[in-house]
C-alpha positions as CSV (number, residue, x, y, z in Angstrom):
1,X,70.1,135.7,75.1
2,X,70.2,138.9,75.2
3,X,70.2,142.2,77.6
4,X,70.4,145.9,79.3
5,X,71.5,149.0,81.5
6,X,70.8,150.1,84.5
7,X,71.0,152.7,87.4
8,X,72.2,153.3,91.2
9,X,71.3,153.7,94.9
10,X,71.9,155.5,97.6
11,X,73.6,155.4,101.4
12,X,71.4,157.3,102.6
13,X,67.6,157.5,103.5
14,X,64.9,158.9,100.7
15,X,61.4,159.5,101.4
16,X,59.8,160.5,98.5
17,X,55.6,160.9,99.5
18,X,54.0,161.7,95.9
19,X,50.0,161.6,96.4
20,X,48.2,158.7,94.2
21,X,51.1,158.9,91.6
22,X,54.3,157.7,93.5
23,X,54.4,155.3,96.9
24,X,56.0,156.2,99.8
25,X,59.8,155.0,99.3
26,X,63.3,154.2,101.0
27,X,66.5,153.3,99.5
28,X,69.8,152.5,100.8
29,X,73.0,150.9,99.4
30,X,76.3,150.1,100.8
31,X,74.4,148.4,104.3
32,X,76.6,145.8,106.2
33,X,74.8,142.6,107.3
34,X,74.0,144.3,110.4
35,X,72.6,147.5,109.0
36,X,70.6,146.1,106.4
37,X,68.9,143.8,108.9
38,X,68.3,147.4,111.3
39,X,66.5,149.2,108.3
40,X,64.3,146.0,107.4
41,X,63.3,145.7,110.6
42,X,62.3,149.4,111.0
43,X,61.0,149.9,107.7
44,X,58.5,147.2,107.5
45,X,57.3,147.6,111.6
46,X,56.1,151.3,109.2
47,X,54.3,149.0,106.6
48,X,57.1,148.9,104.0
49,X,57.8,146.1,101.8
50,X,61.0,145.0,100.6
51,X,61.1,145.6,96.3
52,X,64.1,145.0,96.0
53,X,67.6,143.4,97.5
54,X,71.3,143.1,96.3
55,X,74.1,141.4,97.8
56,X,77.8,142.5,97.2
57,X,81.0,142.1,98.8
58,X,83.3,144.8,99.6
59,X,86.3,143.9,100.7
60,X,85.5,140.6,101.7
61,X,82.7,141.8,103.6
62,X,78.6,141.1,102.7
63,X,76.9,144.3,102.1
64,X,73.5,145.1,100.7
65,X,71.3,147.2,98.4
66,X,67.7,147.4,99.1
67,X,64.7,149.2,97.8
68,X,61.4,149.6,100.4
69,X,57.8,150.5,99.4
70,X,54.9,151.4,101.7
71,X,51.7,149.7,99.7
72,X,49.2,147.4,100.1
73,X,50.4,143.9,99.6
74,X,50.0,140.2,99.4
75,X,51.6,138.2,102.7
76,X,55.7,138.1,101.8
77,X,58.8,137.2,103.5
78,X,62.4,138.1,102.3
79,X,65.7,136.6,103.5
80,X,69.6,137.1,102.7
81,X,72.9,135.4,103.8
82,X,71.8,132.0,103.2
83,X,74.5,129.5,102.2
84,X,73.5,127.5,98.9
85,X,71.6,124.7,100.9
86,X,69.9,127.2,103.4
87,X,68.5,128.9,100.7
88,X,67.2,125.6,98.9
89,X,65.8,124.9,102.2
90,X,63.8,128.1,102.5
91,X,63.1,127.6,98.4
92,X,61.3,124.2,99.7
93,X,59.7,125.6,102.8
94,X,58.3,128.7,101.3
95,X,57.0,127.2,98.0
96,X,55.5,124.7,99.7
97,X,53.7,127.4,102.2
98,X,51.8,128.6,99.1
99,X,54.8,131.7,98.4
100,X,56.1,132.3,95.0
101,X,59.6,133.4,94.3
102,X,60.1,136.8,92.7
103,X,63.5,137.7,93.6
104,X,66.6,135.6,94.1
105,X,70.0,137.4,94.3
106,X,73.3,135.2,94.4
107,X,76.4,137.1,95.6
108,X,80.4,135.5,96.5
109,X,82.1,136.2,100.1
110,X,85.5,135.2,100.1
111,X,84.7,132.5,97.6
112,X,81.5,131.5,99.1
113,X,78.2,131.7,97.1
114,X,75.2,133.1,99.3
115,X,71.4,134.1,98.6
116,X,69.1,136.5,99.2
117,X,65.6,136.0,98.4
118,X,62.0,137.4,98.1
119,X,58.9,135.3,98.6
120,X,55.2,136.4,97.8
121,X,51.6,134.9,97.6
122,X,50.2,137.3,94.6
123,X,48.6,135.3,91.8
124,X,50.5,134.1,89.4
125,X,50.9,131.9,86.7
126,X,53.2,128.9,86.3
127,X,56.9,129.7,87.1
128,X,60.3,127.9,87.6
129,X,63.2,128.9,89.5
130,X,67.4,127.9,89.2
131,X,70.2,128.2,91.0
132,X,73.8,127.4,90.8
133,X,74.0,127.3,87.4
134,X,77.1,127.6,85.2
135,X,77.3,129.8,81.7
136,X,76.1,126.6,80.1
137,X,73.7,125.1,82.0
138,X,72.0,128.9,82.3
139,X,71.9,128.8,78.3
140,X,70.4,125.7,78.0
141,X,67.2,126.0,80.6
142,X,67.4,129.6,79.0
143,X,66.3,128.0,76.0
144,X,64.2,125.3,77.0
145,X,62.1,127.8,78.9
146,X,61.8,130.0,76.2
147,X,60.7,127.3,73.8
148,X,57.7,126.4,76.9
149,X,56.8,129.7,76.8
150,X,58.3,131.0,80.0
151,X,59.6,134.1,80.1
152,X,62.9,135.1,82.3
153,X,61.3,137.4,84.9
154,X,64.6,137.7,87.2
155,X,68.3,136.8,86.9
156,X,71.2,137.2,88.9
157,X,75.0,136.8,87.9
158,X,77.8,135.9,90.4
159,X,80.9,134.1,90.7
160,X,81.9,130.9,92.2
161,X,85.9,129.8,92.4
162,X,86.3,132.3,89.1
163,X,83.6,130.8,87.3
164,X,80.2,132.7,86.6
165,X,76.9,131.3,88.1
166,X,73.3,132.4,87.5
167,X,70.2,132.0,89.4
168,X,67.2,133.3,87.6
169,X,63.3,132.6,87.6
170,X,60.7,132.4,84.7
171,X,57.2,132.7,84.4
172,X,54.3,131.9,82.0
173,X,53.2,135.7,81.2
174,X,51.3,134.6,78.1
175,X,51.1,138.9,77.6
176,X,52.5,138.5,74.1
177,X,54.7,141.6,75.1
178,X,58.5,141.1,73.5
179,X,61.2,140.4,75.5
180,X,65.1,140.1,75.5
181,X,67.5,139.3,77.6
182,X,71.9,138.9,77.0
183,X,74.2,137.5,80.1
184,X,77.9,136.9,80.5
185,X,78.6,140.8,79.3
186,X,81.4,142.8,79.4
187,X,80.7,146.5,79.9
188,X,81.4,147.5,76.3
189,X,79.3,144.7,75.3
190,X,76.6,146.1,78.0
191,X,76.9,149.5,76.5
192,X,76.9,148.4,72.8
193,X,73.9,145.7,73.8
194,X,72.2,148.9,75.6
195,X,72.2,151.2,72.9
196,X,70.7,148.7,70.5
197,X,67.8,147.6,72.1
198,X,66.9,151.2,73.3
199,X,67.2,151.9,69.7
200,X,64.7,149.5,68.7
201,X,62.2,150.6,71.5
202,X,63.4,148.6,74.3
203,X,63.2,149.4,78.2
204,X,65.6,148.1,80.5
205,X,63.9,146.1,82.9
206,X,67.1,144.5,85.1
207,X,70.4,144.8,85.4
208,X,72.7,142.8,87.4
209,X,76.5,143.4,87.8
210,X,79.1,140.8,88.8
211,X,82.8,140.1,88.8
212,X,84.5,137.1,87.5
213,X,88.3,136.7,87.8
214,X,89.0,140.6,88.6
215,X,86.3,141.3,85.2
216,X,83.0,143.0,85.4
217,X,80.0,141.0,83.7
218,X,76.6,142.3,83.3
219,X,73.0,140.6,82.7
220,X,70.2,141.9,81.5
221,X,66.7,141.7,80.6
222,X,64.7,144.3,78.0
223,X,61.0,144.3,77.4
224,X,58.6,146.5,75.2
225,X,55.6,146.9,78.1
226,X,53.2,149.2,76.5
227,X,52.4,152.1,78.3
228,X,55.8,151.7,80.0
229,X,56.9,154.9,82.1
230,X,59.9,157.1,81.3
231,X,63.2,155.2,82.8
232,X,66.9,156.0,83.0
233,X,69.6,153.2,83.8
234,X,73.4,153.5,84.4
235,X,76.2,151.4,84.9
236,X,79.7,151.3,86.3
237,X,79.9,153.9,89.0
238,X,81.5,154.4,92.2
239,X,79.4,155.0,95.6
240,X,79.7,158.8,95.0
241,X,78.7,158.9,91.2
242,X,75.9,156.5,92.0
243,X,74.7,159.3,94.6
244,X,74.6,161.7,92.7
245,X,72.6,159.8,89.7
246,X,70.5,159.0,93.0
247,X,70.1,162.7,93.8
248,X,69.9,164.0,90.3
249,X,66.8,161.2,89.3
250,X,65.4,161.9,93.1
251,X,65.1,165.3,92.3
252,X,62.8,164.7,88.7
253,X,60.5,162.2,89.9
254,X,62.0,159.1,89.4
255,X,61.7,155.9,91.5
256,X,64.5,153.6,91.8
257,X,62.9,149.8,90.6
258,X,66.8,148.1,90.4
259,X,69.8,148.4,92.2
260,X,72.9,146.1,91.9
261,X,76.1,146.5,93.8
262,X,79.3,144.5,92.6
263,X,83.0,144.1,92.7
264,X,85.1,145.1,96.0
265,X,85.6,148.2,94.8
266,X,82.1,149.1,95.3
267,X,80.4,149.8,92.1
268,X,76.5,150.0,90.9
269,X,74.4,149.8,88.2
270,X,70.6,150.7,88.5
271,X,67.3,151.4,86.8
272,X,64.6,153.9,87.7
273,X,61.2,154.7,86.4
274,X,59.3,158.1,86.8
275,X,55.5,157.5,87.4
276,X,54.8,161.1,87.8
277,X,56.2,163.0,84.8
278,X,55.7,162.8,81.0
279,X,58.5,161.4,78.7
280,X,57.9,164.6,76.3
281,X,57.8,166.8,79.3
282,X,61.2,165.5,80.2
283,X,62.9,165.9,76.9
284,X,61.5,169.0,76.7
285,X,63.3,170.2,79.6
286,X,66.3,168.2,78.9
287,X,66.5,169.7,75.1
288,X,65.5,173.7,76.3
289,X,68.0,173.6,78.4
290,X,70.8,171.6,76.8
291,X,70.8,173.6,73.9
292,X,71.1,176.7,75.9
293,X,74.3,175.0,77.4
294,X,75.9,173.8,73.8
295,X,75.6,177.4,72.6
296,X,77.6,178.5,75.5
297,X,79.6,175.8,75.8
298,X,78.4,176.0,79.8
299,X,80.4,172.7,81.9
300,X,77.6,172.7,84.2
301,X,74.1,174.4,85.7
302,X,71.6,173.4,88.3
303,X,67.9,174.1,88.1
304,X,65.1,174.0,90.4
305,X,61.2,174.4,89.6
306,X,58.2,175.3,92.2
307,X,54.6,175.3,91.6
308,X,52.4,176.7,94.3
309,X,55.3,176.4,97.0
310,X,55.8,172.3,96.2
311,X,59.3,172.1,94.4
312,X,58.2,170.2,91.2
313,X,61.1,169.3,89.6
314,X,65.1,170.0,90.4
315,X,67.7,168.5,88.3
316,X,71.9,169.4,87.8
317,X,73.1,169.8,84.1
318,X,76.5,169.0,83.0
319,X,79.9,169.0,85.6
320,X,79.8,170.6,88.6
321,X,83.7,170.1,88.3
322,X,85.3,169.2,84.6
323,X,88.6,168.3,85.7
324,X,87.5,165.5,88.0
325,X,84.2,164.5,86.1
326,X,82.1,166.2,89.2
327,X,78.4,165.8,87.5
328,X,75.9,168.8,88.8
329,X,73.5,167.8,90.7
330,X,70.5,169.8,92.6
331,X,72.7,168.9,95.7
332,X,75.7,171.0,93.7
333,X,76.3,174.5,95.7
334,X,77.0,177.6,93.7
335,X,77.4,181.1,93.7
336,X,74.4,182.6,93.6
337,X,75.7,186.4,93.4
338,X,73.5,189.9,93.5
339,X,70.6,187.2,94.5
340,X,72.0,187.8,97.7
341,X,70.3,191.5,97.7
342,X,66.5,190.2,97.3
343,X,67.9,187.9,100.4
344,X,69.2,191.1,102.2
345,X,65.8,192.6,101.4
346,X,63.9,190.0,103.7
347,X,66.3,190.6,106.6
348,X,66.0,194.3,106.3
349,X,61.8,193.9,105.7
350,X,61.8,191.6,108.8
351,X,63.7,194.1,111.1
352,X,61.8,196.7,109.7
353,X,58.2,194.9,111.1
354,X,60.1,193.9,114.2
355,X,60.4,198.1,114.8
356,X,64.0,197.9,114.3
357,X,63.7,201.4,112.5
358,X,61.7,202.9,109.7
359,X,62.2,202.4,105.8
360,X,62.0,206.7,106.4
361,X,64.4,206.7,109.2
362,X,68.0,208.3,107.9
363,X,71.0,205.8,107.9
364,X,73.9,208.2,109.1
365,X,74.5,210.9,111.1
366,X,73.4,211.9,114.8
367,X,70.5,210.7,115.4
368,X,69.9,208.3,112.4
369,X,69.9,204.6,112.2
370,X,74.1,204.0,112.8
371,X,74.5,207.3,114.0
372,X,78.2,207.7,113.4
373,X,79.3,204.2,113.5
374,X,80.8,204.5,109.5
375,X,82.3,207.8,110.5
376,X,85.3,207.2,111.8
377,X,87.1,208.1,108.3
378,X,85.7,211.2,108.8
379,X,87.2,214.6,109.8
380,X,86.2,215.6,113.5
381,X,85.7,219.7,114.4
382,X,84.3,220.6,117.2
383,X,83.6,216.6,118.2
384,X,81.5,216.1,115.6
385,X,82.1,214.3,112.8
386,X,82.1,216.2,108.8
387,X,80.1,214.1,106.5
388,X,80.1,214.6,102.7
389,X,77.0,216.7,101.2
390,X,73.9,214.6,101.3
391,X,75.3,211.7,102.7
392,X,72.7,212.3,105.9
393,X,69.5,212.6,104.0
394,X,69.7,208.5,102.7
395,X,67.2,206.6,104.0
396,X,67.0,203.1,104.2
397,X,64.5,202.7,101.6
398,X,66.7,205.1,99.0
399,X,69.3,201.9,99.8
400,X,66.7,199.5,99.2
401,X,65.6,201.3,95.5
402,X,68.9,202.1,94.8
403,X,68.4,205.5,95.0
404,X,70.8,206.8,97.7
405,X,73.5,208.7,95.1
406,X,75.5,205.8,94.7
407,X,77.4,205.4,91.1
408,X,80.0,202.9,89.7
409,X,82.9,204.7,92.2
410,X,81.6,203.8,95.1
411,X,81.4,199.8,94.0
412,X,83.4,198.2,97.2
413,X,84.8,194.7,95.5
414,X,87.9,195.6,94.7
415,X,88.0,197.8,98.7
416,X,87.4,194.5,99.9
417,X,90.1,192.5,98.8
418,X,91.6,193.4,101.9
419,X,88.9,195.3,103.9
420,X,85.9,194.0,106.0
421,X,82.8,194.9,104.8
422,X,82.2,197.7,107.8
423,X,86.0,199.1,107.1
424,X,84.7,199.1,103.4
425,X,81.6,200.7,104.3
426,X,83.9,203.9,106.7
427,X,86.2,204.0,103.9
428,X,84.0,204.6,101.2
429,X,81.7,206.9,102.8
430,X,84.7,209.0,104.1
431,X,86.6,209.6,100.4
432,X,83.8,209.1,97.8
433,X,80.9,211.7,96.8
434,X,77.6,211.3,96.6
435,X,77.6,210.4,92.8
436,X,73.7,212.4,92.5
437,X,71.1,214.0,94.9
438,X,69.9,211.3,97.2
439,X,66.2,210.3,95.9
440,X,66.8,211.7,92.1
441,X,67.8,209.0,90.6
442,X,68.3,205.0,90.0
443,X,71.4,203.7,89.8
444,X,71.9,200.1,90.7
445,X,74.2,200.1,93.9
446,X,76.2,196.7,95.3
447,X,77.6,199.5,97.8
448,X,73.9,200.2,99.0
449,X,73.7,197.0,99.4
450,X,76.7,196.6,101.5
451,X,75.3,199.2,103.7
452,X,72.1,197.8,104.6
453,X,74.2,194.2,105.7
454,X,75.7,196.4,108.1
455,X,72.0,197.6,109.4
456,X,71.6,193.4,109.5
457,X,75.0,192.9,111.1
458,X,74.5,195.8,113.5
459,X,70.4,195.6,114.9
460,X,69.3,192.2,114.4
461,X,70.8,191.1,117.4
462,X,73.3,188.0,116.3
463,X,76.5,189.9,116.3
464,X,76.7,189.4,112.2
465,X,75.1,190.1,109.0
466,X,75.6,186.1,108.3
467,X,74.4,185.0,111.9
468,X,71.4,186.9,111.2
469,X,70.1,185.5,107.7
470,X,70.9,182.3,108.4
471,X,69.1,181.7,111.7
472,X,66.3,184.1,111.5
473,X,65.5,184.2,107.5
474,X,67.2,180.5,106.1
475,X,66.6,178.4,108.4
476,X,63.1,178.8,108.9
477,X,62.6,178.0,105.5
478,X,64.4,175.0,105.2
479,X,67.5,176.2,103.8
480,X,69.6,176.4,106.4
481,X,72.3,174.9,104.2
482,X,72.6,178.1,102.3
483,X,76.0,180.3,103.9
484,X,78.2,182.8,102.4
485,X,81.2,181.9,100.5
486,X,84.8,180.7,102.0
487,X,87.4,183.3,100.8
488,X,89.8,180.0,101.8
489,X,88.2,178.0,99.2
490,X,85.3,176.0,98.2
491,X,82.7,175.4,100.5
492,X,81.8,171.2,100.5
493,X,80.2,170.4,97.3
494,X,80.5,173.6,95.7
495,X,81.1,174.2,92.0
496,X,84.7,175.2,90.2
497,X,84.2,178.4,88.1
498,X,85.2,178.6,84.5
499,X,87.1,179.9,82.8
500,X,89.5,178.8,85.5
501,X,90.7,182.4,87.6
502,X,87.0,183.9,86.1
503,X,86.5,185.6,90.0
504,X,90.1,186.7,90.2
505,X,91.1,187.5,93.8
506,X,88.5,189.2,94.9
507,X,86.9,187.8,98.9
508,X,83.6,186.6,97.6
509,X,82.9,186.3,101.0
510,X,83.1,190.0,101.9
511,X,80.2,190.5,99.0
512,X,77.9,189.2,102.1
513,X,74.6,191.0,101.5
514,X,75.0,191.9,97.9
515,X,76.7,189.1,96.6
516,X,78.2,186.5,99.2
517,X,75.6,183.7,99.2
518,X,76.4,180.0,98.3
519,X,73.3,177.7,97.7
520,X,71.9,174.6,95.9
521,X,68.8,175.6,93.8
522,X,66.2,173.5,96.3
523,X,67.6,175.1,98.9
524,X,67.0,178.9,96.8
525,X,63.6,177.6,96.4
526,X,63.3,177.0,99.8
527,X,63.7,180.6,100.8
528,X,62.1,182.0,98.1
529,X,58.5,180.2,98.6
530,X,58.7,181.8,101.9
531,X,58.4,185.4,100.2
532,X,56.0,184.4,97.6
533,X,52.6,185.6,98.5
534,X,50.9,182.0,97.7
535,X,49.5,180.0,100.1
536,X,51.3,176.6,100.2
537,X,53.9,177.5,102.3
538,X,54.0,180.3,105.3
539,X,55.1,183.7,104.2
540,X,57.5,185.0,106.6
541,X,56.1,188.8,106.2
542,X,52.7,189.2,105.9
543,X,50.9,190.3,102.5
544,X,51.4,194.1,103.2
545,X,54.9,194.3,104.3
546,X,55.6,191.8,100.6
547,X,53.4,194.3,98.5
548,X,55.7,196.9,99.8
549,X,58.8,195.3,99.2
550,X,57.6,194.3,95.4
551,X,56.6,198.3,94.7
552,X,59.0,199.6,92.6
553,X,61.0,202.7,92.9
554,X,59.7,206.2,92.2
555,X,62.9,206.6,89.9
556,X,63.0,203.2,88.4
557,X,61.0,203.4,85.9
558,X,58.7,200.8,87.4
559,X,61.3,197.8,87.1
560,X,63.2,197.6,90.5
561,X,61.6,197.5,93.6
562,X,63.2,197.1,97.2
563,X,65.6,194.6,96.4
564,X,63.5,193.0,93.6
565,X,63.2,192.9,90.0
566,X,59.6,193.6,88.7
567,X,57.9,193.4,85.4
568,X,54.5,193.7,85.3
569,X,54.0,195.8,88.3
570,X,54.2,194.8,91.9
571,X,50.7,193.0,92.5
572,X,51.8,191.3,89.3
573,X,48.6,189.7,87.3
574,X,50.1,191.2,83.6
575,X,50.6,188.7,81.0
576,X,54.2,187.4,81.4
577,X,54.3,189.5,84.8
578,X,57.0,187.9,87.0
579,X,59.6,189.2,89.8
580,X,62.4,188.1,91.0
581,X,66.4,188.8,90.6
582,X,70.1,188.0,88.7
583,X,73.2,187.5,90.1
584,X,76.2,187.7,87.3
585,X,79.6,187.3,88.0
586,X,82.8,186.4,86.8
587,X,82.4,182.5,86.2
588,X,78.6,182.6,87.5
589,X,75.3,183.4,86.3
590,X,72.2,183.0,88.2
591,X,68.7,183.7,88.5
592,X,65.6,183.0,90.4
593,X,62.2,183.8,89.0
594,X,58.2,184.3,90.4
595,X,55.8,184.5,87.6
596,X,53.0,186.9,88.8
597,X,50.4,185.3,86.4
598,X,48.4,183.3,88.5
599,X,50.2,180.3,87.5
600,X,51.7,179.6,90.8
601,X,55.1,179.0,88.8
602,X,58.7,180.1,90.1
603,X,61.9,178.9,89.5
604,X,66.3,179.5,90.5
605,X,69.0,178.3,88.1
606,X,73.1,179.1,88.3
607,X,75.4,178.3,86.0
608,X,79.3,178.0,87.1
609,X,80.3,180.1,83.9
610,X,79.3,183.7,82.8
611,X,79.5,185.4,79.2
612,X,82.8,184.2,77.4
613,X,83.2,188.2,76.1
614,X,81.6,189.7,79.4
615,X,82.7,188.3,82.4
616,X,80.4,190.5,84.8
617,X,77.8,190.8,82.0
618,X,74.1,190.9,83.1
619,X,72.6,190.0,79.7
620,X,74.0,186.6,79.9
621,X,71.7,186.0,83.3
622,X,68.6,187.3,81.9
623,X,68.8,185.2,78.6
624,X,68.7,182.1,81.1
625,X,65.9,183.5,82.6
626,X,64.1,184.0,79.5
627,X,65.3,180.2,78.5
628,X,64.1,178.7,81.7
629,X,60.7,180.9,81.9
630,X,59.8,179.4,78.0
631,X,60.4,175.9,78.8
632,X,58.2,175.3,82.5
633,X,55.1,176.9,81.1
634,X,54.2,174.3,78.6
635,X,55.0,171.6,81.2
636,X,52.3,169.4,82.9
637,X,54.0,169.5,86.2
638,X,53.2,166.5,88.9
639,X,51.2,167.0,92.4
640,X,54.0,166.0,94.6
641,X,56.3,168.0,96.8
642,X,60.0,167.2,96.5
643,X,60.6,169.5,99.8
């Protein structure tokens, strides 16, 4: 006999609603009797069927793995604790109602063998069903079967007083598609079994974990289904690295078809299927961006892909964390660095509309926007306070272009090391010239930026820059997961940054509005089809108040716009027209990308690493971009929202 790998599920709830190509779906592990019997009841009163079911003890105590299904179906029932003679009662009762057995699931309780079971009146052909059955006896109706030209549909492993037991059912296909199928596995025979078969152009199928005296066992069947849809499987892993398989397969498409719990430790193997993405289109993707990651020797990055506003495709590369085997996931949280200014520009655009002030309106001095708020630095004759030459003629908009006579001396990260961002801001503005004549030049600011979070902080009405973003700008658009960084640490589920000590001491959280915001890639997206000008989601500023934001600079040379990167003008419509912005680092890299094409195609990706000879160096973020950009265009992307 032979067999393969498999995959995981989740604790908590997925719905994932993907038009004609993928069912309505739910998926839970690590239920207690109690639970599990909750969730069935609730998920079929919604016209759910029960796929799948896997019994496990942990810790001496039954819990369950179940996969739900909202289609059409033939009449079914489904049952689970049953001892070994209440479950060949229902066997009798059932198959003698006209049901057929499709799933039967043997799992040990403090020594005790129990059942869970599926039942359904589809057509079928002829089929046969054990239980109970030692190593031997499972060999020998293995091969009897065989030779009658039944083939093993379903098989379970468990354990009875330290001895292995199978239940398993076979059915006259007559499809003339091959099939194998191994039990009694260790999992280096699993793995070694696994690889072979895939090899020869095998799918997994099923995959059933179980514990015998203290080991782990695996069985297994493999078929070559023509037409059969892209699948991934694992084995082995603990609650938390199943979830974030779970999340990272969730994210692409793929549908969970298996799910096995075993051990009393807790651990799961699984099998998924995607039914709404190309295998080429995957490996595509997979290759793109994996060989940008070998050549940079990058431990981990996180990417997320929208087509008009429905998030397409999001997936975690590599470790989130290398020392503790952390795998990214799009659920991973990362720096997302001078992305944070496109972010500021919304807030700033939505005060602006709400009449706020004026993008003409001054920013300091009497009468101006702060007044003399960031003056307190600043020598006082005659009651008034002495500002530096030109320092009252920036507008907001010269902040926004970057073109308020800002240079490299005013940068404030290292001033905020031990400053607030409005010390910083006084500070600054008291004992640094104006670098050029406000409105003569570009020179990219994070100080400019730094100013207009205090313009946030001060007139949007929450008491802080943070506050304000978060309630009025994030969480309408479904991100309200996204927050500035901790200065005491990482945030939960954040990335490490390499090299290790890459950011130094500086706050990251005192970057705020030019560089302080933490977010998964979904959750970038999020915001970002909010600000997008296509239809599929709400805009949170209407179409003028966007064109105006994406109109670049009368000294940028046509590339930077009010807290925007353009290329290809700001209605966009130029052949590889797109806009958008970087955010680089030390031990980050980040992008997030709107192609202005008509395509309806946008994208974010971070990397927890920058440039191994340029710490801070922009370059590295716009090669990604280029990277990422290359790969989604030649992609047949799916109809489904993952939102």
């Amino acid at each position: 006999m032979h067999m393969i790998h498999s995959l995981l599920l989740c604790l908590t709830a997925f719905l994932l609603a993907a038009q004609a190509q993928v069912n309505p779906w739910e998926a839970r592990h690590g239920l207690t009797a109690a639970a599990y019997q909750q969730e069935f009841n609730d998920l079929t009163s919604k016209g759910y069927r029960l796929n799948w079911l896997s019994g496990y003890a942990l810790d001496d105590v039954p819990h369950f793995a179940a996969i739900f299904e909202k289609k059409s179906s033939p009449a079914w029932v489904a049952r689970h604790g049953l001892t070994a003679q209440q479950y060949q009662d229902a066997f009798t009762q059932y198959v003698s109602q006209g049901f057929n057995l499709v799933l039967v699931n043997g799992y040990n309780v403090a020594g005790v063998d129990y059942y869970a079971a599926i039942w359904d009146k589809a057509a079928t052909g002829a089929w046969l069903a054990r239980h109970g059955m030692t190593a031997a006896d499972y060999q020998s109706a293995f091969d009897t079967n065989s030779k009658a030209g039944y083939r093993l549909v379903h098989v379970s492993g468990y354990s009875v007083k330290n001895d292995a037991r199978y239940a398993a059912i076979w059915r006259k296909t007559n499809d003339n598609i091959p099939w194998v199928a191994r039990h009694g596995m260790t999992g280096s025979d699993y793995q070694s079994a696994f690889n072979t078969y895939a090899n020869q152009g095998y799918r997994l199928v099923l995959v059933n974990g179980y514990q015998v005296g203290g080991t782990d066992y695996y069985v297994a069947i493999w078929d070559k289904a023509p037409g059969a849809a892209p699948w991934v499987a694992r084995h082995g892993l603990t609650s938390s690295q199943f979830q974030a398989e779970f999340d990272n397969n969730l994210y692409q498409g793929y549908v969970p078809t298996v799910v096995s719990g075993y051990n009393q430790a807790g651990h799961y193997a699984a099998v998924w299927e995607n039914r709404a993405m190309k295998g080429s289109d995957l490996s595509k993707l997979d290759a793109g961006i994996g060989a940008y990651m070998a050549k940079y020797k990058v431990p981990g990055l996180s990417l997320a892909v929208t087509q008009n506003d429905r998030l397409v495709f999001a997936k975690g590369y590599g470790f989130a964390d290398t020392a503790s085997g952390t795998i990214a996931t799009p659920n991973s949280r990362f720096r997302i660095m001078s992305i944070s200014k496109s972010i500021t520009a919304t807030a700033v655009m939505k005060l602006r509309d709400a009449g706020k002030f004026k993008l003409t309106d001054k920013v300091f001095g009497p009468g101006s926007v702060t007044g003399d708020t960031y003056a307190d630095k600043m020598p006082l004759v005659n009651n008034k306070r002495q500002y530096p030459a030109g320092l009252t003629d920036i507008r907001v908009q010269d902040l926004l272009e970057h073109q308020a006579g800002f240079g490299p001396e005013h940068d404030p990260e290292g001033a905020l090391k031990t400053l607030t961002p409005a010390q910083a801001v006084s500070k600054i503005l008291a004992a640094v010239p104006l670098n050029y004549t406000v409105g003569t030049q570009w020179a990219y600011s994070n100080f400019g930026f730094l100013v207009l979070g205090r313009l946030v902080a001060d007139l949007g009405g929450a008491g802080d820059y943070e506050t304000y973003v978060r309630s009025q700008i994030l969480a309408p658009a479904g991100a309200a997961g996204m927050q500035l960084a901790s200065n005491a640490g990482a945030l939960p589920g954040e990335a490490s940054y390499y090299p290790a000590g890459a950011s130094g001491s500086f706050r990251i959280h005192e970057f705020d509005s030019f560089g302080g915001w933490v977010a998964t890639m979904p959750d970038l997206a999020r915001w970002y089809t909010r600000f997008d000008g296509l239809p599929g989601r709400p805009d949170a500023l209407d179409a003028a108040t966007e064109t105006e934001m994406w109109t670049p600079g009368s000294k940028s040379g046509g590339g930077y716009a009010k807290g925007w990167i353009v290329n290809g003008g700001a209605a966009g419509g130029a052949p590889g027209g797109w806009r958008g912005h970087n955010g680089a680092f030390g031990g980050t890299s980040s992008f997030f990308s709107q192609r202005t094409d008509g395509t309806g195609l946008g994208f974010a990706v971070v990397m927890n690493i920058n440039s191994g000879n340029l710490q801070v160096g922009d370059g590295f973020s716009f090669e990604l971009r280029g990277v990422v950009d290359g790969i989604i265009g030649g992609v047949a992307w799916p109809a489904y929202d993952l939102f």
